[in-house]
TIDRENKOL-74020 format. One record per residue (C-alpha): residue number from 1; residue in three letters; x, y, z. Coordinates in steps of 0.1 Angstrom, whole numbers, plus 5000, padded with zeros to 4 digits. Example, Ala and Ser with C-alpha at 12.3 -4.5 7.8 and 13.67 -1.06 7.14 Angstrom:
<sites>
+-----+------+------+------+------+
: seq : type :    u :    v :    w :
+-----+------+------+------+------+
:   1 :  ALA : 5123 : 4955 : 5078 :
:   2 :  SER : 5137 : 4989 : 5071 :
+-----+------+------+------+------+
</sites>
This chain:
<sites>
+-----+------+------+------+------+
: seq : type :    u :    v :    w :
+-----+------+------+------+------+
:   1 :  UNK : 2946 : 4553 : 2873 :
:   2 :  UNK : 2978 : 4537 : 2877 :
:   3 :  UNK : 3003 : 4541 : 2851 :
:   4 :  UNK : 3042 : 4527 : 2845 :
:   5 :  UNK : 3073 : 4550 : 2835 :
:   6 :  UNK : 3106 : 4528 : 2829 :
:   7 :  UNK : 3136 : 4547 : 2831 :
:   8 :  UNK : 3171 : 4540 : 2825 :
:   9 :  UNK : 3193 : 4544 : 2856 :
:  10 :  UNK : 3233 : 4561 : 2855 :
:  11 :  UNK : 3248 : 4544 : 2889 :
:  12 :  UNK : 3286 : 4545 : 2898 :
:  13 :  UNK : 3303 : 4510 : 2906 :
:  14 :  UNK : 3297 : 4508 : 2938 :
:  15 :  UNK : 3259 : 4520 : 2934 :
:  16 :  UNK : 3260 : 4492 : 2909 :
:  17 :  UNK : 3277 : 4463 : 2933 :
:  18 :  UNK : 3247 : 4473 : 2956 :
:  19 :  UNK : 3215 : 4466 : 2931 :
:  20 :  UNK : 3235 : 4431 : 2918 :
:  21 :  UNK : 3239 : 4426 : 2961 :
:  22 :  UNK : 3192 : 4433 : 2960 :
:  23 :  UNK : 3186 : 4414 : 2927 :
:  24 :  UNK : 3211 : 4383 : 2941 :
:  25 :  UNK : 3186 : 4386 : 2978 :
:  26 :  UNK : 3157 : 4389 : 2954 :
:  27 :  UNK : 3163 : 4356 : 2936 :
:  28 :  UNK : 3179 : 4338 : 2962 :
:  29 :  UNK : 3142 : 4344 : 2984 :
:  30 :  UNK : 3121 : 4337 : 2955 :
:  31 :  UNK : 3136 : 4304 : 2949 :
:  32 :  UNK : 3145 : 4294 : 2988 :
:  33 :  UNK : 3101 : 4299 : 2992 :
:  34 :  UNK : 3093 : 4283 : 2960 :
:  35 :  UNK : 3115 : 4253 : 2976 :
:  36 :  UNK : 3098 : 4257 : 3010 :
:  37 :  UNK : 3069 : 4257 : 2992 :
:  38 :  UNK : 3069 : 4225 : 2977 :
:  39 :  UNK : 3086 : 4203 : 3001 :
:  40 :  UNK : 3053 : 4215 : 3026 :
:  41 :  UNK : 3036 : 4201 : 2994 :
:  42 :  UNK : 3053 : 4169 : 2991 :
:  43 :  UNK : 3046 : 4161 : 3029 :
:  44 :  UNK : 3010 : 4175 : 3026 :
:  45 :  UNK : 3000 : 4155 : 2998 :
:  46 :  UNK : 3002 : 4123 : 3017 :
:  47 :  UNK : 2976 : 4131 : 3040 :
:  48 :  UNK : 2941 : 4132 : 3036 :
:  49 :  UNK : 2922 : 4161 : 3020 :
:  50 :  UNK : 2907 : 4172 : 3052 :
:  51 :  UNK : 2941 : 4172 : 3074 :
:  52 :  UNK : 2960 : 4194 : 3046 :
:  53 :  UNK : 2975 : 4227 : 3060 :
:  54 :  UNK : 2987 : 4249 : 3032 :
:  55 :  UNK : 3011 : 4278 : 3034 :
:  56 :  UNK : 3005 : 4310 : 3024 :
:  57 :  UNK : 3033 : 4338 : 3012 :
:  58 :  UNK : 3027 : 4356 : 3044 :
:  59 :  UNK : 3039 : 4321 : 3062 :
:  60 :  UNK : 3069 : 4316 : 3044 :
:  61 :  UNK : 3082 : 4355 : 3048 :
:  62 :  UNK : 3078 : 4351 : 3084 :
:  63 :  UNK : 3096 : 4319 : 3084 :
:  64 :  UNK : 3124 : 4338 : 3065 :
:  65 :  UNK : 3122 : 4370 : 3086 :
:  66 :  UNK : 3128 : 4343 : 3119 :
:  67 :  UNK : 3159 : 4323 : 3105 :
:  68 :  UNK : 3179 : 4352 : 3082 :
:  69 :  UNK : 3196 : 4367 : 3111 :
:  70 :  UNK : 3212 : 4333 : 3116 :
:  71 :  UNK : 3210 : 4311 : 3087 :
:  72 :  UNK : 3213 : 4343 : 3060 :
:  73 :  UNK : 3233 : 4372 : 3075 :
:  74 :  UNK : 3238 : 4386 : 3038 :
:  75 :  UNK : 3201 : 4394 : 3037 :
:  76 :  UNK : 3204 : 4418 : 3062 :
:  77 :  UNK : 3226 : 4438 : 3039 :
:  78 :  UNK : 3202 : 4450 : 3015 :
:  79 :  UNK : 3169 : 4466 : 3017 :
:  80 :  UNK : 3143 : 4444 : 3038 :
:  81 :  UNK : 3120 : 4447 : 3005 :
:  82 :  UNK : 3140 : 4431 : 2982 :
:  83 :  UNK : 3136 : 4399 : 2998 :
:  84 :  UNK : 3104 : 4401 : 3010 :
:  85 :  UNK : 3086 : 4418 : 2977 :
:  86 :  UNK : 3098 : 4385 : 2960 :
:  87 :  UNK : 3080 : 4359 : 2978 :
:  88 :  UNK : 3048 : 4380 : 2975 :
:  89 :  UNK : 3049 : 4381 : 2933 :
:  90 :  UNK : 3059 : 4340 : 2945 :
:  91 :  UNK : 3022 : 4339 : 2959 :
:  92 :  UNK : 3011 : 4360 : 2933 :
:  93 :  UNK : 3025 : 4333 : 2906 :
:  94 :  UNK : 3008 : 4307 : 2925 :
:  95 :  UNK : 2975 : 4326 : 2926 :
:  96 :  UNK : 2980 : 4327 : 2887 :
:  97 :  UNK : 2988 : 4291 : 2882 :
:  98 :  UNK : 2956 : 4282 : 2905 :
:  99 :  UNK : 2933 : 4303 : 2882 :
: 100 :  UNK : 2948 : 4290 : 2848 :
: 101 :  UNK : 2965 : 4324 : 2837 :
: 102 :  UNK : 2999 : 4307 : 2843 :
: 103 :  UNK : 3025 : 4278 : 2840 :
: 104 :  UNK : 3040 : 4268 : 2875 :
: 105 :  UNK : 3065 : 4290 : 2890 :
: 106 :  UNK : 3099 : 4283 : 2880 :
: 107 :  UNK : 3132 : 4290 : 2896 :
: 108 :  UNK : 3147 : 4324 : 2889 :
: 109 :  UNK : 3185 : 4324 : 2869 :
: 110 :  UNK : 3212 : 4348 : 2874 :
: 111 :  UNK : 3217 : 4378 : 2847 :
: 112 :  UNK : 3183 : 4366 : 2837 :
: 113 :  UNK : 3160 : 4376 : 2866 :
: 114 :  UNK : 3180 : 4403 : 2882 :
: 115 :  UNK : 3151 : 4426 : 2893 :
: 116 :  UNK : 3137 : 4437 : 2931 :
: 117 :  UNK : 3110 : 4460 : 2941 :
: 118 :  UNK : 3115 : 4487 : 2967 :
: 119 :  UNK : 3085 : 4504 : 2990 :
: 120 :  UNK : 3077 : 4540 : 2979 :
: 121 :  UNK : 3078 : 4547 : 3013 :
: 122 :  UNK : 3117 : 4545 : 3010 :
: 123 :  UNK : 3124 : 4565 : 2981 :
: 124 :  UNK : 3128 : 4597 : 2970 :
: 125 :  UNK : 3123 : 4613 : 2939 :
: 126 :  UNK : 3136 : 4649 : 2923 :
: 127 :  UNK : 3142 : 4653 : 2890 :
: 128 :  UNK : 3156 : 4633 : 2871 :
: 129 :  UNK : 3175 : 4617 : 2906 :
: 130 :  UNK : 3162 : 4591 : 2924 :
: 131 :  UNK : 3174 : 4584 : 2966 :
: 132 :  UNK : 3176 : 4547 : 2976 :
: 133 :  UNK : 3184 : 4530 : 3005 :
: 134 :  UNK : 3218 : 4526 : 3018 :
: 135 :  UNK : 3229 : 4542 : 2979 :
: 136 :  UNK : 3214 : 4574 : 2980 :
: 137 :  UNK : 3211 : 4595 : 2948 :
: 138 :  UNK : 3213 : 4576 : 2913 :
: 139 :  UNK : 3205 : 4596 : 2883 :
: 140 :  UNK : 3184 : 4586 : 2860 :
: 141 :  UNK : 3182 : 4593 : 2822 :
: 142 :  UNK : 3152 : 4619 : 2824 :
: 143 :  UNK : 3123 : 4622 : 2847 :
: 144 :  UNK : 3094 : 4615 : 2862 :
: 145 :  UNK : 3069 : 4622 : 2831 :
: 146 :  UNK : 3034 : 4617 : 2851 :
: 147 :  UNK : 3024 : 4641 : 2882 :
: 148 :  UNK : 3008 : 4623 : 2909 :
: 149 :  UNK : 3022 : 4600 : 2936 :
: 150 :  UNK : 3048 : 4570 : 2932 :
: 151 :  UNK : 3031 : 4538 : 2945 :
: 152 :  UNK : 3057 : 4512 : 2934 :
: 153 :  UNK : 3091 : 4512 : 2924 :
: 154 :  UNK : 3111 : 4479 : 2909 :
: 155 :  UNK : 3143 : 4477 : 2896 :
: 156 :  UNK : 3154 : 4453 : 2869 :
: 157 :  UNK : 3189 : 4446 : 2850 :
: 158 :  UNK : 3191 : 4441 : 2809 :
: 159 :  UNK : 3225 : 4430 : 2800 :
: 160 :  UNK : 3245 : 4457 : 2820 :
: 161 :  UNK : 3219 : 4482 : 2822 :
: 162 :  UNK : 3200 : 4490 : 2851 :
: 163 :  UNK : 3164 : 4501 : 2848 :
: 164 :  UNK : 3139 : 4519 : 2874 :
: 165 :  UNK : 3100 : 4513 : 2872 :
: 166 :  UNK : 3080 : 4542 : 2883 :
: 167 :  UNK : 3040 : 4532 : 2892 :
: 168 :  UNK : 3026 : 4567 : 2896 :
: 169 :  UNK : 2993 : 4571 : 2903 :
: 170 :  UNK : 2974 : 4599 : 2887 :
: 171 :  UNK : 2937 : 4616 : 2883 :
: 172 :  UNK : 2936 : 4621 : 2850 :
: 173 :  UNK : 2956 : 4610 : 2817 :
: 174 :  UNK : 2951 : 4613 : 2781 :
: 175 :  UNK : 2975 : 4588 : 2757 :
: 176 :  UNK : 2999 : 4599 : 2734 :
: 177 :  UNK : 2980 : 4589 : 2704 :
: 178 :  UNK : 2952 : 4608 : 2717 :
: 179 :  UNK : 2962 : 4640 : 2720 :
: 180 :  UNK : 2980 : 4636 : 2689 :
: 181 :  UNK : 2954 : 4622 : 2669 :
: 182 :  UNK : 2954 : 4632 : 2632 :
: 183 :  UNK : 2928 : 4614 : 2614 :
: 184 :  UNK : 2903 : 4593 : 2638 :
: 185 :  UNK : 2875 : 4589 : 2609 :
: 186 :  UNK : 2891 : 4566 : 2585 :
: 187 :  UNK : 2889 : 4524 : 2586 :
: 188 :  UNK : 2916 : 4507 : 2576 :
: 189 :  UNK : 2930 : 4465 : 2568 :
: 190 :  UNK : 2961 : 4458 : 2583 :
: 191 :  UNK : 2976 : 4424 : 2566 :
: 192 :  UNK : 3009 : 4413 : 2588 :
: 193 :  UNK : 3038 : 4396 : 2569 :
: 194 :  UNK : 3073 : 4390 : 2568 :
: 195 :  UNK : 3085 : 4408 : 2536 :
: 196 :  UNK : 3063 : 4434 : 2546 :
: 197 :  UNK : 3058 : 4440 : 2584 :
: 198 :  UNK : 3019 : 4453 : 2574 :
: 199 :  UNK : 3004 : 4463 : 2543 :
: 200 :  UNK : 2974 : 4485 : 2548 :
: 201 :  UNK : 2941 : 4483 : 2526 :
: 202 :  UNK : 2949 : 4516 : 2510 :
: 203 :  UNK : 2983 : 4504 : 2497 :
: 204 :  UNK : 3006 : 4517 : 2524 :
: 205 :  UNK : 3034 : 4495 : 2533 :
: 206 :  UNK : 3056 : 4493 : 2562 :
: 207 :  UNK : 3083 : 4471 : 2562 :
: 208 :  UNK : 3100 : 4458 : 2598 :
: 209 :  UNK : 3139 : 4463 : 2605 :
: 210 :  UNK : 3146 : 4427 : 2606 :
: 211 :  UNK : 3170 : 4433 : 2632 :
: 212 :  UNK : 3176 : 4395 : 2642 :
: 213 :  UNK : 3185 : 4387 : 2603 :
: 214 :  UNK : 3212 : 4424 : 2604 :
: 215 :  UNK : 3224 : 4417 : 2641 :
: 216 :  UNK : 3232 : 4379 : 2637 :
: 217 :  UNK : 3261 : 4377 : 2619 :
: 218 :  UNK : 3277 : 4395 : 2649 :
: 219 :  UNK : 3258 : 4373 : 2673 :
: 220 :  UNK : 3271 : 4342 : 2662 :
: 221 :  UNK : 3303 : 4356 : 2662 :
: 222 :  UNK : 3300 : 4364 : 2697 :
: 223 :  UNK : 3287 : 4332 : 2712 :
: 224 :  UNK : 3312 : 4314 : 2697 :
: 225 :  UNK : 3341 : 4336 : 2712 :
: 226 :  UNK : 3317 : 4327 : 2746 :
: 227 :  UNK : 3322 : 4292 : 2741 :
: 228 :  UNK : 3358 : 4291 : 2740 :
: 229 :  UNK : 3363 : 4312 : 2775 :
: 230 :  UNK : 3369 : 4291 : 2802 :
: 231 :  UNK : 3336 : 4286 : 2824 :
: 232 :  UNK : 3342 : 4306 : 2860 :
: 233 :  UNK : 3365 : 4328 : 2845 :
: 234 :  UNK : 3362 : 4365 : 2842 :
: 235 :  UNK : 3369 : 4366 : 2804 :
: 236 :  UNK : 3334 : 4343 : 2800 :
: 237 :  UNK : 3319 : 4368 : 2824 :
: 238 :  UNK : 3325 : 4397 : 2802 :
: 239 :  UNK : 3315 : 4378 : 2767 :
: 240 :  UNK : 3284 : 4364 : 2777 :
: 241 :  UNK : 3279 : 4402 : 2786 :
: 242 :  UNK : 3287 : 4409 : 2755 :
: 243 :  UNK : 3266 : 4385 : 2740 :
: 244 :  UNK : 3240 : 4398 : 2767 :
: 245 :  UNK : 3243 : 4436 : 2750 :
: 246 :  UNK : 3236 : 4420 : 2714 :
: 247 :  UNK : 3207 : 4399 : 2723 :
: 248 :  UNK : 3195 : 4436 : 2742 :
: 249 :  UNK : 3202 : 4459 : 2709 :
: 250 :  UNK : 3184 : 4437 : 2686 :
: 251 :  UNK : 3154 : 4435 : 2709 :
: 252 :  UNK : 3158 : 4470 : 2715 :
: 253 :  UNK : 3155 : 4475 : 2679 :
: 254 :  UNK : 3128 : 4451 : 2672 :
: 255 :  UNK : 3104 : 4473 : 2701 :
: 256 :  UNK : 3116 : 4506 : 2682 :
: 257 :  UNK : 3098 : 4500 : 2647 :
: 258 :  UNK : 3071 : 4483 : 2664 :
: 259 :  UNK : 3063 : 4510 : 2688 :
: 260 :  UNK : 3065 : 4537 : 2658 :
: 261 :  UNK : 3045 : 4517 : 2636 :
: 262 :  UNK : 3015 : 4512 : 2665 :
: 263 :  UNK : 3017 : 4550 : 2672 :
: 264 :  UNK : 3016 : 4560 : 2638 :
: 265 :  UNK : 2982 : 4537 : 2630 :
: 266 :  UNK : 2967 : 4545 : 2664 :
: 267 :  UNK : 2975 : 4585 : 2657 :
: 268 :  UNK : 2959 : 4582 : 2618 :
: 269 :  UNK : 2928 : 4555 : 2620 :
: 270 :  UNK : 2895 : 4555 : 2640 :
: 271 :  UNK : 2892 : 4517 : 2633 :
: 272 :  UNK : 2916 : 4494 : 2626 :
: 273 :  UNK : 2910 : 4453 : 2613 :
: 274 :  UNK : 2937 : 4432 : 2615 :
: 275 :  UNK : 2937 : 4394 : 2606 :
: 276 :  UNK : 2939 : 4367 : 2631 :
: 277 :  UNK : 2976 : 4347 : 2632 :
: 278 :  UNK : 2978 : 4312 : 2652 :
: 279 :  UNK : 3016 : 4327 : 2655 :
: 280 :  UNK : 3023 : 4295 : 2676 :
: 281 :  UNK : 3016 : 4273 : 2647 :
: 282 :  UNK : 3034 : 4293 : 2623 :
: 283 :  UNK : 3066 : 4288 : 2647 :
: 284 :  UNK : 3060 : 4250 : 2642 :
: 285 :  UNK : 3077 : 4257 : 2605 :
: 286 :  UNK : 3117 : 4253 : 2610 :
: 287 :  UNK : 3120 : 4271 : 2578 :
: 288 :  UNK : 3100 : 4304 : 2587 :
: 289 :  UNK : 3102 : 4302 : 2623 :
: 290 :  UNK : 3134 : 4328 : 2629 :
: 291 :  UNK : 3115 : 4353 : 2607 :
: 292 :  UNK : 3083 : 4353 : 2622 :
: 293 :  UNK : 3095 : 4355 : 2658 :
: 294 :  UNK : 3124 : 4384 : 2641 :
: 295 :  UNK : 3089 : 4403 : 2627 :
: 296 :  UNK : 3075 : 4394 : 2665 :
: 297 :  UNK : 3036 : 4400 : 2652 :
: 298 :  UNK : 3018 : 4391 : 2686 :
: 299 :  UNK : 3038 : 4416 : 2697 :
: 300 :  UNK : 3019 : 4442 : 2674 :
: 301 :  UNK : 2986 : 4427 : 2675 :
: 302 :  UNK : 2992 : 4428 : 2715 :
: 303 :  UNK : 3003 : 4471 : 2714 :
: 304 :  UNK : 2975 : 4479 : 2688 :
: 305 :  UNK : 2947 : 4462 : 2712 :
: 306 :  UNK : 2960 : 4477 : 2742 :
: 307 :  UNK : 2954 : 4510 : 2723 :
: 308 :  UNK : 2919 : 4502 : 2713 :
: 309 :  UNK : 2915 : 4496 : 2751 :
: 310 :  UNK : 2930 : 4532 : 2761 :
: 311 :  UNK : 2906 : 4547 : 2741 :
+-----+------+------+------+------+
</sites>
């Protein structure tokens, strides 16, 4: 069993300038193969069926691995995996796309997609420090919570924080709710709203923390001090970080309350019916649309069936 532990990382500035140095490689790969990749289409296209040659991820990070030297010197500053990592989860977007699970790849955006995977082969782990390459030792907020062996690591920026994700690989693993179970033998409705978050059959009621409606006063406030900063400048840098660290907190907030409320079901019911919501027609409604996504109910539908599935 595989299993994910996302912890928040404590590097100094110059640990810092290093991951912004991977996630900039990162991007700039993904999008230089996603380019590659469709001007090969565009000539490919106009040839019959039977003459096509299409190019793989493994073609286009040898192509890359033969011209960086020259063309790229500043890939050659980083760890070889941030690069390279990137155009693999390219093919693996393509794969995605082919089978219908996905839209087409799109190009990745700075402060947006700042994130790079590492080999576990080239980290280190003890305690609550993790060793990278050409860094060495950042710490991290706590540890390592699973016991078995790191398979993949990737690192991945939200506003100004940097965040490590641990795949550890491990025998055997009961949830959280499960060992903490209090009452598996009851059934219980779950009605989702927006004045209430859900209201249970029995009358219980659990309202959500709104934290779009509390945290946008201050929001507005700072996009519009964003707007007036001159674009390039370093004083726009540091307000659309600050509008960054807003946008984080009220998410932050939002995935809270939801994560309580999921535990606290999953820990008290055996069985749990909850109504079906076309959420994506609901959004259609200008007039309800910033409270529902605010309430974020797929979101809860989506943590309370991954449950029923981990038990």
């Amino acid at each position: 069993m595989l299993l994910a532990h996302r912890i928040e990382l404590v590097p100094n500035k110059l640990q810092t300038s290093y991951l912004v140095d991977c996630a900039g490689c990162a991007r700039f790969a993904y999008n230089w193969a996603l380019t590659e990749w469709k001007n090969h289409w565009e000539k490919q296209k106009q040839l019959p069926k039977e003459q096509r040659k299409y190019v793989s991820e493994l073609d286009l990070r040898k192509r890359l691995n033969a011209i960086k030297r020259s063309e790229y010197p500043f890939l050659m500053e980083v760890t070889k995996y941030a690069p390279q990592e990137a155009i693999k989860q390219l093919g693996t977007a393509f794969k995605n796309f082919f089978k219908g699970r996905a839209k087409y790849p799109t190009y990745r955006k700075r402060y947006v997609d700042d994130r790079f995977t590492i080999g576990n082969d080239h980290i280190r782990v003890k305690g609550n420090r993790v060793r990278l390459p050409h860094v060495g030792w950042i710490k991290m907020r706590e540890a390592i919570r699973f016991a078995g062996s790191v398979q993949t690591v990737s690192i991945s920026r939200q506003a100004d924080r940097w965040f490590i994700s641990f795949g550890v690989k491990v025998d055997d693993h009961t949830p959280y709710f499960k060992q903490h179970a209090k009452n598996q033998g009851e059934v219980v409705g779950l009605d989702a709203g927006l004045t209430s978050l859900a209201v249970l059959s029995n009358g219980e009621k659990f309202d959500g923390p709104k934290s779009l409606r509390k945290g946008l006063k201050k929001l507005k406030k700072l996009q519009r001090a964003l707007s007036r900063k001159v674009k390039g400048s370093k004083n726009r840098l540091r307000a659309k970080m600050r509008v960054a660290r807003q946008h984080d907190r009220i998410a932050n907030i939002r995935k809270d309350a939801l994560h309580k409320l999921t535990s606290h079901l999953t820990d008290t019911y055996k069985i749990i019916c909850i109504e079906t919501l076309n959420v994506k027609g609901m959004m259609k409604n200008k007039h309800l649309a910033r409270s529902i996504a605010d309430a974020s109910l797929s979101e809860m539908k989506r943590q309370l069936i991954y449950a029923d599935k981990s038990n």
